[in-house]
PDB file of N, CA, C and O in Angstrom:
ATOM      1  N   UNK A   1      70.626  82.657  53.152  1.00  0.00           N
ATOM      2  CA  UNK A   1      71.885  82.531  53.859  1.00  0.00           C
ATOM      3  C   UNK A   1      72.288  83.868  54.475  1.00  0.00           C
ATOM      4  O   UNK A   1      72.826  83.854  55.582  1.00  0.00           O
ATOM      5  N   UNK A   2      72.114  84.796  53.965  1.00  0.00           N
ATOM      6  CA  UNK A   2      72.296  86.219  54.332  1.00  0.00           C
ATOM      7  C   UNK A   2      71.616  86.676  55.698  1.00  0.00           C
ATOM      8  O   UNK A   2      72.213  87.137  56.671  1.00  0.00           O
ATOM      9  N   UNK A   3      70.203  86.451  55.572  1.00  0.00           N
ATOM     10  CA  UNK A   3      69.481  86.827  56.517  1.00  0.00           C
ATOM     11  C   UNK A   3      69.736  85.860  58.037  1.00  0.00           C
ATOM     12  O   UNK A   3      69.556  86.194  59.209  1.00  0.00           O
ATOM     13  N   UNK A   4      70.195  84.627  57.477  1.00  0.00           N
ATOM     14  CA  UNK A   4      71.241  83.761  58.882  1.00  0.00           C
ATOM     15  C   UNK A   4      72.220  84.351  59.633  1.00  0.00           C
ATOM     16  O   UNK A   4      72.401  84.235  60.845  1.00  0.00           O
ATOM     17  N   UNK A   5      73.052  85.210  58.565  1.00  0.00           N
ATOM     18  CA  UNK A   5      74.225  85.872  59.157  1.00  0.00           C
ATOM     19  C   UNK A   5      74.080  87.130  60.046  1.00  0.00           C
ATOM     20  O   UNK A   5      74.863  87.389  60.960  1.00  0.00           O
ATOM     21  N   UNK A   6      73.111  87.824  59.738  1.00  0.00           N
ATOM     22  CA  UNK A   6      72.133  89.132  60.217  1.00  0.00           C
ATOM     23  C   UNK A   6      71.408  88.264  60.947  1.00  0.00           C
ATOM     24  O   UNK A   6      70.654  89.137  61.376  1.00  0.00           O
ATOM     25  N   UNK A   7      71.086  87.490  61.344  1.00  0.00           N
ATOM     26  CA  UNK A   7      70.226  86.906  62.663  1.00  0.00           C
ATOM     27  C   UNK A   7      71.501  86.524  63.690  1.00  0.00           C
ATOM     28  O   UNK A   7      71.463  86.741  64.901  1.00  0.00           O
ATOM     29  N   UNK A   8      72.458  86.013  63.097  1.00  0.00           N
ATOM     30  CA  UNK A   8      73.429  85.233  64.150  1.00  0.00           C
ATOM     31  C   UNK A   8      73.948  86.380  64.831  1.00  0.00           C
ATOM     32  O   UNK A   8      73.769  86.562  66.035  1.00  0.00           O
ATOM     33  N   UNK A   9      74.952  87.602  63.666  1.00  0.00           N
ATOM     34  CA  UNK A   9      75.182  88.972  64.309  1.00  0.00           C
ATOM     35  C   UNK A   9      74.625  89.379  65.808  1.00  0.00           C
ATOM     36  O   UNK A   9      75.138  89.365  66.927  1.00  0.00           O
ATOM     37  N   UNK A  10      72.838  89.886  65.100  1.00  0.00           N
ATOM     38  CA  UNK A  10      72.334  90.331  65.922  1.00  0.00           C
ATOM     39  C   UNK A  10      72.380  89.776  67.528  1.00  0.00           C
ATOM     40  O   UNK A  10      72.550  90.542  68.477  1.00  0.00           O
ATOM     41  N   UNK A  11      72.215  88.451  67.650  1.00  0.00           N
ATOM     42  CA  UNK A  11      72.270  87.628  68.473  1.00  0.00           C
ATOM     43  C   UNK A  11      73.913  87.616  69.326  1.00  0.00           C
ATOM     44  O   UNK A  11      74.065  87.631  70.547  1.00  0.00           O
ATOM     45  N   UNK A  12      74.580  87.598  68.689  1.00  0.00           N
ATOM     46  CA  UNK A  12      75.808  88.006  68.912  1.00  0.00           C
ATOM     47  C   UNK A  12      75.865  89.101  70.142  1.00  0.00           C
ATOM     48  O   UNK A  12      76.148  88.952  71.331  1.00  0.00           O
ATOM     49  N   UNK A  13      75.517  90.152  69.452  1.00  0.00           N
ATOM     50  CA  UNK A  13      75.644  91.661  69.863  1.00  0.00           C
ATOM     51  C   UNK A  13      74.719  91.640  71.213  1.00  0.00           C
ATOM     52  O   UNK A  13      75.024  92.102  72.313  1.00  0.00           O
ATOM     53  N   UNK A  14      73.725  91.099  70.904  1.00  0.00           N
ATOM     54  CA  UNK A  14      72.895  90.999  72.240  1.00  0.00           C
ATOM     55  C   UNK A  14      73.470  90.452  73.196  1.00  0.00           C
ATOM     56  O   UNK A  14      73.436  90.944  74.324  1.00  0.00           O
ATOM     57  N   UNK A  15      74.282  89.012  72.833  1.00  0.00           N
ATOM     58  CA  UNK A  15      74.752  88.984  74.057  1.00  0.00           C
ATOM     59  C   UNK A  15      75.345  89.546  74.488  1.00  0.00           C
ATOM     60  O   UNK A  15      75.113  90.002  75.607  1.00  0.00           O
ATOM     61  N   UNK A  16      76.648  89.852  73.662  1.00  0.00           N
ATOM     62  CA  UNK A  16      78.028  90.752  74.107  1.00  0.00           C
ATOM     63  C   UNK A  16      77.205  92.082  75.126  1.00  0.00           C
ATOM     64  O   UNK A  16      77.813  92.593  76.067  1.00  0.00           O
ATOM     65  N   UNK A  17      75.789  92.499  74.755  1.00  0.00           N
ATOM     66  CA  UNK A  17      75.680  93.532  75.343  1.00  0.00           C
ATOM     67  C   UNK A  17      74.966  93.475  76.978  1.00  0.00           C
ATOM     68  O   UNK A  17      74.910  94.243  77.938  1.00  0.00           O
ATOM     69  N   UNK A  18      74.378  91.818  76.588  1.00  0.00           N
ATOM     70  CA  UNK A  18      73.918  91.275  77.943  1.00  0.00           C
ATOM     71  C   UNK A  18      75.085  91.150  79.273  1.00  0.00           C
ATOM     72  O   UNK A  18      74.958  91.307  80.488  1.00  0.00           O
ATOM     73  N   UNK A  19      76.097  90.841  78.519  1.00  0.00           N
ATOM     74  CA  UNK A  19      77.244  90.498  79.918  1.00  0.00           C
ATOM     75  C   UNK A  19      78.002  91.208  79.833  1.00  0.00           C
ATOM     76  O   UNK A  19      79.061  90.841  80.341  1.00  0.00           O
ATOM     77  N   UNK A  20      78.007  92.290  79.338  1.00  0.00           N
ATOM     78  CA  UNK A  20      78.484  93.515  79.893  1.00  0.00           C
ATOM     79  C   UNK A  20      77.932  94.073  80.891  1.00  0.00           C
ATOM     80  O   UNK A  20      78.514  94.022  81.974  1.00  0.00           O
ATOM     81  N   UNK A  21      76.992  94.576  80.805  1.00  0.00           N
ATOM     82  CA  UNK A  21      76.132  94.860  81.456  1.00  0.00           C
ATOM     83  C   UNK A  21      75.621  94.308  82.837  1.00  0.00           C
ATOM     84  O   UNK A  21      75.053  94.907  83.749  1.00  0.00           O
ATOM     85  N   UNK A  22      76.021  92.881  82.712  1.00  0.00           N
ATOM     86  CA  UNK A  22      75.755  92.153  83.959  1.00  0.00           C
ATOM     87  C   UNK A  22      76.966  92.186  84.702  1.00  0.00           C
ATOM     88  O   UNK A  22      76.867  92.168  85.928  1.00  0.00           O
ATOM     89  N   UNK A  23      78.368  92.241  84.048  1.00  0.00           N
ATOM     90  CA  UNK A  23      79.528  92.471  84.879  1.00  0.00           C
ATOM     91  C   UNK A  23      80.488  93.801  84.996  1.00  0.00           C
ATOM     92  O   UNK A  23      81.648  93.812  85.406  1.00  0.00           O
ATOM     93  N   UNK A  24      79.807  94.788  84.587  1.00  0.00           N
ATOM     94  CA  UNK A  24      79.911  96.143  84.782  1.00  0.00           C
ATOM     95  C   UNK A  24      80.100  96.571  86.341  1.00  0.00           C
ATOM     96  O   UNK A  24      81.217  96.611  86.858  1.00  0.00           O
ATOM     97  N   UNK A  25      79.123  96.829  86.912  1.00  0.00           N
ATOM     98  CA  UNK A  25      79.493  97.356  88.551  1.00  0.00           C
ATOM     99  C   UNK A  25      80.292  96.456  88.875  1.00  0.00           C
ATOM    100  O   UNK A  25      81.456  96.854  88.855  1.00  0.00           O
ATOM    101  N   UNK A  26      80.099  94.848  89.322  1.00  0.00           N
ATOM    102  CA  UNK A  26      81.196  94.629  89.754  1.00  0.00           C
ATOM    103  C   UNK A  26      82.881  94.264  89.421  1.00  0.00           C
ATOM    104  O   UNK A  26      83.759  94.011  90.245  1.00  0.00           O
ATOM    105  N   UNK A  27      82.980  94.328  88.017  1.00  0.00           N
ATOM    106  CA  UNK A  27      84.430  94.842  88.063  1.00  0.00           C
ATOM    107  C   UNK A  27      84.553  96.471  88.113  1.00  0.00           C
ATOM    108  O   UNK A  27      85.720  96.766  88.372  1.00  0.00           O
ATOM    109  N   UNK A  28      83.793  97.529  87.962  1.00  0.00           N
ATOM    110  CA  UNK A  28      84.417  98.987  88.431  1.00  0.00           C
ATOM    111  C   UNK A  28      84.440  98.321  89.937  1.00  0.00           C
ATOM    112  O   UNK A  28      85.604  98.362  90.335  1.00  0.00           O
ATOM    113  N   UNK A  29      83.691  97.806  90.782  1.00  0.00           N
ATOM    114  CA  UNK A  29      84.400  97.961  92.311  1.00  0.00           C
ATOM    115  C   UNK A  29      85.677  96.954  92.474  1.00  0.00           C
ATOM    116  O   UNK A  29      86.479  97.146  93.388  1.00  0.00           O
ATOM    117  N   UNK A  30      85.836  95.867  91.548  1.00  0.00           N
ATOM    118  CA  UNK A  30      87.189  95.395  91.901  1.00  0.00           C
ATOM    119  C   UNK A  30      88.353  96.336  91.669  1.00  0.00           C
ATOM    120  O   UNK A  30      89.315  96.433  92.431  1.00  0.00           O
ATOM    121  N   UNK A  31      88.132  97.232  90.208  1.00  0.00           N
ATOM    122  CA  UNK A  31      89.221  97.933  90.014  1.00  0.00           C
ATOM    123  C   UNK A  31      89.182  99.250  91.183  1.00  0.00           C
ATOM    124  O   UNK A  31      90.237  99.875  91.298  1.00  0.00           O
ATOM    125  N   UNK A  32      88.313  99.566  91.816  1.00  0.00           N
ATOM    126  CA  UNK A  32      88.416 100.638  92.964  1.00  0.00           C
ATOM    127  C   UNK A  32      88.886  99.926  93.863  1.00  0.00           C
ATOM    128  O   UNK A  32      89.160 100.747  94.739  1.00  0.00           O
ATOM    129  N   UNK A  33      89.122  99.090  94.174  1.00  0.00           N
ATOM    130  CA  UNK A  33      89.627  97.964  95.447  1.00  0.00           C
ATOM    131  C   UNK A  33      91.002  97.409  94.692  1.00  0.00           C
ATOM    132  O   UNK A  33      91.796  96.886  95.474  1.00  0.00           O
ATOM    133  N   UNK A  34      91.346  97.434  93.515  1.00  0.00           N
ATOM    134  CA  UNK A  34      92.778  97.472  93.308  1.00  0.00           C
ATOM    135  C   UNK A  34      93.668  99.076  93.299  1.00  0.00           C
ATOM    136  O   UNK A  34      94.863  99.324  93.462  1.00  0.00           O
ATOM    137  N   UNK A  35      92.534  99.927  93.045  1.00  0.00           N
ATOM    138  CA  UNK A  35      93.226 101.220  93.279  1.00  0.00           C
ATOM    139  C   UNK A  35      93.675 101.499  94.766  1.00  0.00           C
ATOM    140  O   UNK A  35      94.733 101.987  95.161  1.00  0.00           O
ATOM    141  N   UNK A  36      92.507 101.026  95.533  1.00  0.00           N
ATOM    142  CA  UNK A  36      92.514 101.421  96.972  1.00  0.00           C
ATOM    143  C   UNK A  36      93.764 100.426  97.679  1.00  0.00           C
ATOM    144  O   UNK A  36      94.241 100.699  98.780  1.00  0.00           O
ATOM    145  N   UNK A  37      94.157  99.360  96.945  1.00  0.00           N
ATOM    146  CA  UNK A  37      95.234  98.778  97.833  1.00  0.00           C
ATOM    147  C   UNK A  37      96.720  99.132  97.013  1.00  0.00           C
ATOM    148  O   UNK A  37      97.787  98.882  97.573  1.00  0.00           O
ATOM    149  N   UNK A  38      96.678  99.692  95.738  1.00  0.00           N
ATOM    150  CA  UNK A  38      97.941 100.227  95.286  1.00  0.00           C
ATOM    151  C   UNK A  38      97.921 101.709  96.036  1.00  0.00           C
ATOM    152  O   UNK A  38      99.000 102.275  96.206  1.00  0.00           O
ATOM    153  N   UNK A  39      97.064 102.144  96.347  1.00  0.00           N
ATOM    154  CA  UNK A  39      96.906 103.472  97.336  1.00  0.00           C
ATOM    155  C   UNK A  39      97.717 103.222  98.825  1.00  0.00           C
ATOM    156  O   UNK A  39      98.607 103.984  99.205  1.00  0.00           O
ATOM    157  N   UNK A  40      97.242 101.973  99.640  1.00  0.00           N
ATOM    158  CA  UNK A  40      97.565 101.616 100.773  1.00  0.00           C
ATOM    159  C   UNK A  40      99.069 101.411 100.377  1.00  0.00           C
ATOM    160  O   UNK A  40      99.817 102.269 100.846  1.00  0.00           O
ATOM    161  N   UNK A  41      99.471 100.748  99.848  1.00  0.00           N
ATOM    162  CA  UNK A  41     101.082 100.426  99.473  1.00  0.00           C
ATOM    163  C   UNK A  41     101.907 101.488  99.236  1.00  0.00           C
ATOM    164  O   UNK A  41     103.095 101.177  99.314  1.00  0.00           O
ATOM    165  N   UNK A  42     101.724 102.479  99.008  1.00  0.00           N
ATOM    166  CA  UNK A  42     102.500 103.651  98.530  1.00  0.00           C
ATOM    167  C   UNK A  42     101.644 104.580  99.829  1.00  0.00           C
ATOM    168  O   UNK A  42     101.860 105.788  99.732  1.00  0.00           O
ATOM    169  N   UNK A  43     101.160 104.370 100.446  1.00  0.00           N
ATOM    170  CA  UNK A  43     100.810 105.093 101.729  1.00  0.00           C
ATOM    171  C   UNK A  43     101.444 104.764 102.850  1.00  0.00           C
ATOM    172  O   UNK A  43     101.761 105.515 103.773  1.00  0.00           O
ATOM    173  N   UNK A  44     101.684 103.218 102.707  1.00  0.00           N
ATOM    174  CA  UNK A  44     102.587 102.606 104.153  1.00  0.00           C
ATOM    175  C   UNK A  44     103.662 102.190 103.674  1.00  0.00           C
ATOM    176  O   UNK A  44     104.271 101.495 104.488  1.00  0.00           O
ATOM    177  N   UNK A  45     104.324 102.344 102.410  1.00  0.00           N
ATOM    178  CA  UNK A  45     105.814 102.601 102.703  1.00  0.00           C
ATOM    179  C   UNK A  45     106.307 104.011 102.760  1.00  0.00           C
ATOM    180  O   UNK A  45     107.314 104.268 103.420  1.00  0.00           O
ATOM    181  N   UNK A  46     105.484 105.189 101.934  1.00  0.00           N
ATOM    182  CA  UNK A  46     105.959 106.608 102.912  1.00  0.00           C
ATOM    183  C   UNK A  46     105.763 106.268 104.356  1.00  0.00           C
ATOM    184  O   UNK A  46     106.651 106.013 105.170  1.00  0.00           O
ATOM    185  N   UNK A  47     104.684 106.295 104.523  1.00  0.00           N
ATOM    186  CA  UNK A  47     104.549 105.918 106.470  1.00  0.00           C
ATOM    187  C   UNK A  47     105.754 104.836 106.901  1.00  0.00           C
ATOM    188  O   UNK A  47     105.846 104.758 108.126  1.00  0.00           O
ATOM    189  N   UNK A  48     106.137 104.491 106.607  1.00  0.00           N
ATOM    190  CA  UNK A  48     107.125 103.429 107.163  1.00  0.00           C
ATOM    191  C   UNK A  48     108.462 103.843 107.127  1.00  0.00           C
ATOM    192  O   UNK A  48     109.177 103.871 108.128  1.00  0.00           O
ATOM    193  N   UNK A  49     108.728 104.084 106.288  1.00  0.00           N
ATOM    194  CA  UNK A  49     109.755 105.389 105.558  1.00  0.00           C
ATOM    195  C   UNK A  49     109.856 106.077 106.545  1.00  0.00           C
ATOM    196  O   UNK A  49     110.851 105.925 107.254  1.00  0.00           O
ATOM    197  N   UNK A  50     109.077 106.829 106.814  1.00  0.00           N
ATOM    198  CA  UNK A  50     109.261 108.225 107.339  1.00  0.00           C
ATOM    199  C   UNK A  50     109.657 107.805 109.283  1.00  0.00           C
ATOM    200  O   UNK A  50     110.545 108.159 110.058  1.00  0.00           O
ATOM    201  N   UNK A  51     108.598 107.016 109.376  1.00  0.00           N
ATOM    202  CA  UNK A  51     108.536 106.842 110.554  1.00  0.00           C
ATOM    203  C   UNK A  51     109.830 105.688 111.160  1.00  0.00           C
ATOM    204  O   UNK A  51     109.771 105.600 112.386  1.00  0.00           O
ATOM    205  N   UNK A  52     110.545 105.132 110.757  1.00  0.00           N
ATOM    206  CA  UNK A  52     111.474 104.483 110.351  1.00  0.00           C
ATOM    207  C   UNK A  52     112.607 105.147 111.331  1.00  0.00           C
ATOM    208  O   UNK A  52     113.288 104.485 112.114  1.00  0.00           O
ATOM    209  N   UNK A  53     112.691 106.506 111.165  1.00  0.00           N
ATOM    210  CA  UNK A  53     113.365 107.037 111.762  1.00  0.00           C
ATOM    211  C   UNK A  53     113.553 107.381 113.597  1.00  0.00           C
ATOM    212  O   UNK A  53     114.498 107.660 114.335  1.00  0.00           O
ATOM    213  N   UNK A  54     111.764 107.126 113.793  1.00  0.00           N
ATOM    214  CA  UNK A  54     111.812 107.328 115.383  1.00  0.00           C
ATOM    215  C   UNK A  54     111.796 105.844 115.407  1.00  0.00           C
ATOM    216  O   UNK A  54     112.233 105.530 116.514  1.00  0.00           O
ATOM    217  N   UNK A  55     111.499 104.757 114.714  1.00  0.00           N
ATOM    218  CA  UNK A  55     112.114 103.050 115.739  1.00  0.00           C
ATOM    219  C   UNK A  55     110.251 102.425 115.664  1.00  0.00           C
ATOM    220  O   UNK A  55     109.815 101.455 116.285  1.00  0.00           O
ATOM    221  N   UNK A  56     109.534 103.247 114.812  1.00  0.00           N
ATOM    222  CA  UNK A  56     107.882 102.570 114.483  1.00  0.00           C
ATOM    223  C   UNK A  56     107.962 102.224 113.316  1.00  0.00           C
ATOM    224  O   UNK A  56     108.712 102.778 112.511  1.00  0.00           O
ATOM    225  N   UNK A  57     107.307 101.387 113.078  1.00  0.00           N
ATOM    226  CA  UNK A  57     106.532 100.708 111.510  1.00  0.00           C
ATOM    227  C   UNK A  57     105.008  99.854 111.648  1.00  0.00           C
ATOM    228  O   UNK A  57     104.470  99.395 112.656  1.00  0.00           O
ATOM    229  N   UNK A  58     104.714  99.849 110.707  1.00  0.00           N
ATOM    230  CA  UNK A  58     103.223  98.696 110.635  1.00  0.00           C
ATOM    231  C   UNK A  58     103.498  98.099 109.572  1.00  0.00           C
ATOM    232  O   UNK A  58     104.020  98.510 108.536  1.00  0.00           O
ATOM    233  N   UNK A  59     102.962  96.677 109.999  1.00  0.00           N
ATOM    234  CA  UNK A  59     103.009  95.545 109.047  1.00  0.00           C
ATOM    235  C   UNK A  59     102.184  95.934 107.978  1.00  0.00           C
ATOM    236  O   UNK A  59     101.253  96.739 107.982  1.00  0.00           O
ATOM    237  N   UNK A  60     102.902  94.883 106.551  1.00  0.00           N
ATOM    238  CA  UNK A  60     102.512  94.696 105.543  1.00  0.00           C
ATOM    239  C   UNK A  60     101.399  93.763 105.449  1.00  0.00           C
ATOM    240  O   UNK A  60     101.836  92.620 105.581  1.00  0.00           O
ATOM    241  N   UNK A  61     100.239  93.780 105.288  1.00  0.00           N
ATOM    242  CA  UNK A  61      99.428  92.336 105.246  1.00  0.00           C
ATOM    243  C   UNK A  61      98.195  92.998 104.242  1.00  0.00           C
ATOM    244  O   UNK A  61      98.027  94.217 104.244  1.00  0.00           O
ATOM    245  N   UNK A  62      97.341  92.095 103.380  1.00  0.00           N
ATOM    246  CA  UNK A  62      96.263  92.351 103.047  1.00  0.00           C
ATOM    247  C   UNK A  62      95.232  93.453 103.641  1.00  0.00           C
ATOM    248  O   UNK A  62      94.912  94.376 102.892  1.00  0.00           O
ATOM    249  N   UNK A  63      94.841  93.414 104.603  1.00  0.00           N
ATOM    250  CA  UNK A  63      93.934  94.127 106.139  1.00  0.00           C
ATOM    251  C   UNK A  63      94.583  95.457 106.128  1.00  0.00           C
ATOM    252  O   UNK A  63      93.862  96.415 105.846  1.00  0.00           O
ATOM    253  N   UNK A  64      95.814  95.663 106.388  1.00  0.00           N
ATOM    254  CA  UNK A  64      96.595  97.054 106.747  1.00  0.00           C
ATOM    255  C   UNK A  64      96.707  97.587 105.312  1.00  0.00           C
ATOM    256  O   UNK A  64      96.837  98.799 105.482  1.00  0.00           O
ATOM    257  N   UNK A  65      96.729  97.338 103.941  1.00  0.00           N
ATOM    258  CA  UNK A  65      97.220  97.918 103.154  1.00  0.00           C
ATOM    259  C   UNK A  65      95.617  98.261 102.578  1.00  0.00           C
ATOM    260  O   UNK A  65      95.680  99.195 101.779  1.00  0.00           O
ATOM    261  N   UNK A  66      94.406  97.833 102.739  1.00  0.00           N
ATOM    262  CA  UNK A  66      93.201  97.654 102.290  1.00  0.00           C
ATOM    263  C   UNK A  66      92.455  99.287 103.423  1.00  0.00           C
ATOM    264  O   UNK A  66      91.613 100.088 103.016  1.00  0.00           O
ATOM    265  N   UNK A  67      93.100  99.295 104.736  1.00  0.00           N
ATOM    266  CA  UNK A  67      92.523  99.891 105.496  1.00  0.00           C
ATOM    267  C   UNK A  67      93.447 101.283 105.266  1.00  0.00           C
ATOM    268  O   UNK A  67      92.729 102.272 105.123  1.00  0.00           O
ATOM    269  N   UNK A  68      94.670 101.518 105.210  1.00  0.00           N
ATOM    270  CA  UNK A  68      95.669 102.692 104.426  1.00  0.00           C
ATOM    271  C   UNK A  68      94.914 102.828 103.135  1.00  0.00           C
ATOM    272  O   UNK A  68      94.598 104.000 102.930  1.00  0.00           O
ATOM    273  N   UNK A  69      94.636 102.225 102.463  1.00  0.00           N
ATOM    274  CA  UNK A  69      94.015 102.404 101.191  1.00  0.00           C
ATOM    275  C   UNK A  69      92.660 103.426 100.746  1.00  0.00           C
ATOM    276  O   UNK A  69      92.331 104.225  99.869  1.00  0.00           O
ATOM    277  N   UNK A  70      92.217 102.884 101.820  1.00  0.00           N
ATOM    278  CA  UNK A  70      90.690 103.403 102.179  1.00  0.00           C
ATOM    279  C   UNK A  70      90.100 104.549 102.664  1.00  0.00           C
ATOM    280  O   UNK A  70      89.267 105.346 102.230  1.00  0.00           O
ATOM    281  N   UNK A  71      90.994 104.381 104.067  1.00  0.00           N
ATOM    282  CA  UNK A  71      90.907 105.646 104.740  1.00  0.00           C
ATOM    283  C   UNK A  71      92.009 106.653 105.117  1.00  0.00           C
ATOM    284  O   UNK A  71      92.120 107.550 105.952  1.00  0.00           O
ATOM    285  N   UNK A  72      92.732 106.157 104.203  1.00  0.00           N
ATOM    286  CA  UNK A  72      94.325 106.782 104.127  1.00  0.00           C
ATOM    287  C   UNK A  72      94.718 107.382 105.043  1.00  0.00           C
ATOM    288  O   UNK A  72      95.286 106.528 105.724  1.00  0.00           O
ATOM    289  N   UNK A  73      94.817 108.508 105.637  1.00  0.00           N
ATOM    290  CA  UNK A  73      95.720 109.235 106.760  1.00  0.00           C
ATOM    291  C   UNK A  73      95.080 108.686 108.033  1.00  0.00           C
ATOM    292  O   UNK A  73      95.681 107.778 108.608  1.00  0.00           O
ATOM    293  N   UNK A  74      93.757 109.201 108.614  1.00  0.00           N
ATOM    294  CA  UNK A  74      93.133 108.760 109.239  1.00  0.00           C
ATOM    295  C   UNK A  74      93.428 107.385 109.722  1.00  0.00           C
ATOM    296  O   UNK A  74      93.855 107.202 110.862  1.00  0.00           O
ATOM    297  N   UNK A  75      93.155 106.163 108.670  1.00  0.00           N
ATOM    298  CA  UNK A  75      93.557 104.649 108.686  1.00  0.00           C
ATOM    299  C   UNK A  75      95.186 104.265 109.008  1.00  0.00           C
ATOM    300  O   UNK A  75      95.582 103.184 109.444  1.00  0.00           O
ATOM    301  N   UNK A  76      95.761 105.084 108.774  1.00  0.00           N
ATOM    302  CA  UNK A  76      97.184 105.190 108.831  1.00  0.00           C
ATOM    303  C   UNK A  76      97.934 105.479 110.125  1.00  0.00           C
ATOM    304  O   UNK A  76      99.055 105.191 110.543  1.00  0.00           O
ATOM    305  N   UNK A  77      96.648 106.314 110.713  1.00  0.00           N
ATOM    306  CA  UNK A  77      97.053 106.839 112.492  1.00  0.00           C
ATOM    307  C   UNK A  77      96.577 105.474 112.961  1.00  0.00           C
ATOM    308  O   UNK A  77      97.366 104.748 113.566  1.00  0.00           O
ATOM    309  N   UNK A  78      95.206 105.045 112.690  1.00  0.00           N
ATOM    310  CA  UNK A  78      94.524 104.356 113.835  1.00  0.00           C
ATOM    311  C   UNK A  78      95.434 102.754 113.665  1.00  0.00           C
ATOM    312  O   UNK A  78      95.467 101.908 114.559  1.00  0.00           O
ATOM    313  N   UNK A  79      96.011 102.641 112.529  1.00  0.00           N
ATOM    314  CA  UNK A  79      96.835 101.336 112.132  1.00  0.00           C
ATOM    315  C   UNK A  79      97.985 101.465 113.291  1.00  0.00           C
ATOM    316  O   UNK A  79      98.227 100.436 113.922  1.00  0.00           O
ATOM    317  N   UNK A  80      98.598 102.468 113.564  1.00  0.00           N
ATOM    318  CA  UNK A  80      99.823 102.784 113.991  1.00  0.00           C
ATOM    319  C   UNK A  80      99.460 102.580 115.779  1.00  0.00           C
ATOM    320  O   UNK A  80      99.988 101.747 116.516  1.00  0.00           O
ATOM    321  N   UNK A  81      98.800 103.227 116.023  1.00  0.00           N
ATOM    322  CA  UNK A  81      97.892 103.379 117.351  1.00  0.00           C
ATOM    323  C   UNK A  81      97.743 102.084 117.978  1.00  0.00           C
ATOM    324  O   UNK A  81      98.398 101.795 118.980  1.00  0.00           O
ATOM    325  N   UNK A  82      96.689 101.066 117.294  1.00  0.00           N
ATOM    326  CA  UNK A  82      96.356  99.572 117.354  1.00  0.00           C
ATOM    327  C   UNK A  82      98.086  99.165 117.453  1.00  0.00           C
ATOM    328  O   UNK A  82      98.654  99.082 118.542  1.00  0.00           O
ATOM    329  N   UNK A  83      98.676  98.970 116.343  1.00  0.00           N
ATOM    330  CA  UNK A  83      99.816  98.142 116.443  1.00  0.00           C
ATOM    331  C   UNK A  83     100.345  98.159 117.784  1.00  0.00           C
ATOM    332  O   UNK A  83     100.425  97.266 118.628  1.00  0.00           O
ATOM    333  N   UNK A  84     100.713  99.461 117.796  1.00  0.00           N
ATOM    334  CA  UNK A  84     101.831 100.000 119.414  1.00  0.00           C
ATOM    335  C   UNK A  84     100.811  99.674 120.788  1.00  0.00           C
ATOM    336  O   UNK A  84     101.267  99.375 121.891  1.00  0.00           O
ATOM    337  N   UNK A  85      99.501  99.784 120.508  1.00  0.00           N
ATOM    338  CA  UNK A  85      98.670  99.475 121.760  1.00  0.00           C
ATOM    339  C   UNK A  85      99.044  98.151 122.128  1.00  0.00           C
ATOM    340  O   UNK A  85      99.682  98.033 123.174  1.00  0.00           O
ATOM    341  N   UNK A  86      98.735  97.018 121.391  1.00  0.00           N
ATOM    342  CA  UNK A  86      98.751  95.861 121.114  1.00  0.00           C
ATOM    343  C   UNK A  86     100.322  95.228 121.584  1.00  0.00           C
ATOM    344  O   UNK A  86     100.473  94.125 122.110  1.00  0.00           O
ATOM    345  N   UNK A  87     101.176  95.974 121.336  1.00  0.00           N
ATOM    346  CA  UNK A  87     102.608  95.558 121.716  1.00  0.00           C
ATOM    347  C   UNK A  87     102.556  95.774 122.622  1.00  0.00           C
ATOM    348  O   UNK A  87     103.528  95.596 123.356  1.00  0.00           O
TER     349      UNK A  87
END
């Protein structure tokens, strides 16, 4: 009975160590892609904020807060640029 419990364990552990392992990279890139859009959000409401004052803003959407996120300042001009072109 003993040596059942030390077989089941082991078996256990293997898996636990199998699907880790298999879902490792891709949740670190979901959590870098939740960093990168809590990044965008606190990037385009300073930007919005600030800019608020001359009569500009950029929308809130999935796309704009993913692309502020990412390429932050840079992404933040060319967001602003596109919008006002586009109007």
């Amino acid at each position: 009975m003993e040596w059942n419990l030390l077989v089941i364990g082991l078996a256990v552990l293997l898996g636990l160590y199998i699907v880790v392992t298999l879902f490792y990279k891709p949740l670190g890139l979901l959590v870098r892609l939740f960093v990168c859009a809590i990044t965008g959000v606190v990037l385009l409401s300073v930007f919005n904020f600030i800019l608020g004052y001359v009569g500009l803003h950029v929308a809130f959407n999935p796309f704009t807060v993913l692309v502020a996120g990412i390429l932050q300042l840079p992404g933040l001009i060319m967001l602003l640029v596109l919008t006002h072109w586009f109007i």
